[in-house]
C-alpha positions in Angstrom: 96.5 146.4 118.7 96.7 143.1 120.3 99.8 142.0 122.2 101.1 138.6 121.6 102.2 136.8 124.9 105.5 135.8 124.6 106.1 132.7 126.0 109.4 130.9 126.2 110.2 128.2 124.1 110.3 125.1 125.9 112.6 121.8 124.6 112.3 119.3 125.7 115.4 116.8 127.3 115.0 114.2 125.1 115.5 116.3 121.7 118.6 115.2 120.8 118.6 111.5 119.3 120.4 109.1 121.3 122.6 105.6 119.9 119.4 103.4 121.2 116.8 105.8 119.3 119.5 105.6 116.3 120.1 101.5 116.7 115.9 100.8 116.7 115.3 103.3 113.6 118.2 101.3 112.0 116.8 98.2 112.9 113.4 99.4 111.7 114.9 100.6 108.1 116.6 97.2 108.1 113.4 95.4 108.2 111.9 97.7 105.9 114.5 97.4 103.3 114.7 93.5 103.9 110.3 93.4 103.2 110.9 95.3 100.1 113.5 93.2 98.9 111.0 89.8 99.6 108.7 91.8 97.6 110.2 93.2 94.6 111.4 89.0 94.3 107.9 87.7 94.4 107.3 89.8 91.8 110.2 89.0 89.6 109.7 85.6 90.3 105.5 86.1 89.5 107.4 88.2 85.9 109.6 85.2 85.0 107.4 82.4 85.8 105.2 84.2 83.3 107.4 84.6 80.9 108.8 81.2 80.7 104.5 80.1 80.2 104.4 82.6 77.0 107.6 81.3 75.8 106.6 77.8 75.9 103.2 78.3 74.2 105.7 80.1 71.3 107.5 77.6 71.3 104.8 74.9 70.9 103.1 77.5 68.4 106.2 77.5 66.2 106.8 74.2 66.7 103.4 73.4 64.9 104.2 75.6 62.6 107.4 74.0 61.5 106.0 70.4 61.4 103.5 71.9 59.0 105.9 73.2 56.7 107.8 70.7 56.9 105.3 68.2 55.6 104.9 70.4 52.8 108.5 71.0 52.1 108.2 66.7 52.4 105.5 66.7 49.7 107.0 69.2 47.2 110.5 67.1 47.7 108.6 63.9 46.8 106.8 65.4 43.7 109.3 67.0 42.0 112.6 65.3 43.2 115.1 66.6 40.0 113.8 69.7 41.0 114.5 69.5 44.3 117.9 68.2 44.0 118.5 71.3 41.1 117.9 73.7 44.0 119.6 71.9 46.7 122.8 71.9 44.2 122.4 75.7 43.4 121.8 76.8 46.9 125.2 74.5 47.6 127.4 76.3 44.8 126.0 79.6 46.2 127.5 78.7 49.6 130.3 77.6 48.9 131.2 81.0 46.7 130.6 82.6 49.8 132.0 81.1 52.7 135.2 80.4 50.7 135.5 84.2 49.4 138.2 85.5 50.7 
């Protein structure tokens, strides 16, 4: 069998942590934490500005939309006007029932 040398365990002084060791890995973590934080804000900051950009084309989208409609609507209005004012009237009664139900 072979022997195993036993030699003794050597530790060093400076094992235990002392306040300046503690103080620079603070101030290390502090830095860290503070380069994260500028980070994760670019990047909500990059996420917002692109979401304002594809709310405004919705928003210029349905905005088209609308205007189109809306010419129609214009059109039908002008065509048929008795009409027109029959549903505005009925819609008007219907409203009214409901809003002053009690």
């Amino acid at each position: 069998m072979v022997e195993k040398s036993q030699s003794p365990k050597v530790e060093p002084a400076s094992a235990e942590p002392t306040l300046d060791d503690v103080r620079q890995d603070l101030e290390r973590l502090r830095a860290d934490l503070a380069s994260l934080l500028e980070a994760a804000g670019r990047g909500a900051k990059h996420a917002a500005d692109e979401a304002v950009d594809a709310a405004g084309a919705k928003a210029e989208t349905a905005g088209a939309w609308a205007g189109g409609r809306c010419d129609s609507l214009r059109e039908s209005i002008r065509g048929q006007p008795l009409a027109a004012c029959a549903v505005a009237a009925g819609v008007g009664l219907i409203l009214g029932q409901v809003l002053l139900r009690r």
